[in-house]
C-alpha angles and dihedrals in degrees: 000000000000105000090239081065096049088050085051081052109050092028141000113282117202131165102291091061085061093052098052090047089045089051090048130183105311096094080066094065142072100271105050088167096066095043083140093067089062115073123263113251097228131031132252077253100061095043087055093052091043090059098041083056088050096043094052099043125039110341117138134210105283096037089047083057095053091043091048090057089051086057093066090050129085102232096200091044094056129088116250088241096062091048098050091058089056097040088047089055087059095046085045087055101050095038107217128169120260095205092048092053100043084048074055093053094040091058102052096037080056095051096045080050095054095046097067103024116143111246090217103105101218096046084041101050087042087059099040091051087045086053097046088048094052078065108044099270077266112201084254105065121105099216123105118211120193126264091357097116095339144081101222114133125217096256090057092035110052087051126128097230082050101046086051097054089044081056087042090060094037089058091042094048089049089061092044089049105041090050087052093053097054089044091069094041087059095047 
């Protein structure tokens, strides 16, 4: 299962969840600018199924429209950029909200992080600090990397005991998060 339609499935993607999947990662690092050198987080594919599932359901006049533009286009031929400004108009239409849907991505790339990280506690904590800096290393998060902000040392850090509480934080953080997330779906 494609993680756009994990995100359908746990919550309710839109286009502004593409958006923010097409855009990817790259506005999180140091070099926003060039947001286009870092890898989408979802495929032409998956943005193709996602609109024939729009445009059947529930589209109205003005986003079949759009859809219907993207249609005449070559998704894998275009430039990211190009897509990005339909896809934005879309986004712009339906009026999401670009925090909401990246706290959506966030939740099930942790989780598919979670899924296969390695229990070794040095190979584990590595992963989980190269995840949280994809995005930005945000206040919320629930990692802990050494000596940023902190004073742990390796030997205390790379420790099992510590590696299991650090997973202990991350799944509770996933259930905060993803009722969060719903909370705000329902007001």
């Amino acid at each position: 299962m494609t993680m756009l339609a994990r995100i359908n499935e746990a919550f309710v993607a839109n286009w502004m969840t593409v958006f923010v999947g097409w855009e990817g990662l790259g506005r999180f690092s140091g070099w926003p600018d060039r947001w286009t050198e870092f890898p989408s987080l979802l495929t032409a594919e998956e943005i193709v199924t996602f609109w024939e599932t729009r445009l059947m359901a529930e589209a109205g006049p003005q986003e079949e429209q759009l859809i219907l533009r993207l249609l005449t286009v070559d998704l894998r031929n275009e430039t990211r950029e190009s897509v990005k400004d339909m896809l934005g108009a879309l986004a712009a239409l339906e009026g999401g909200d670009a925090g909401t849907e990246l706290r959506k991505w966030r939740v099930i790339l942790l989780e598919g992080v979670l899924e296969s990280l390695p229990q070794d506690p040095v190979d584990g904590l590595i992963e989980l600090t190269e995840f949280w800096q994809g995005f930005g290393f945000p206040a919320d998060s629930p990692h802990v990397v050494q000596r940023r902000g902190n004073a742990i040392d390796a030997r205390d850090h790379y420790q099992q005991d510590n590696f299991v509480g650090l997973l202990a934080r991350h799944y509770a953080w996933l259930e905060a998060e993803r009722a969060a997330i719903v909370a705000a779906a329902r007001s």
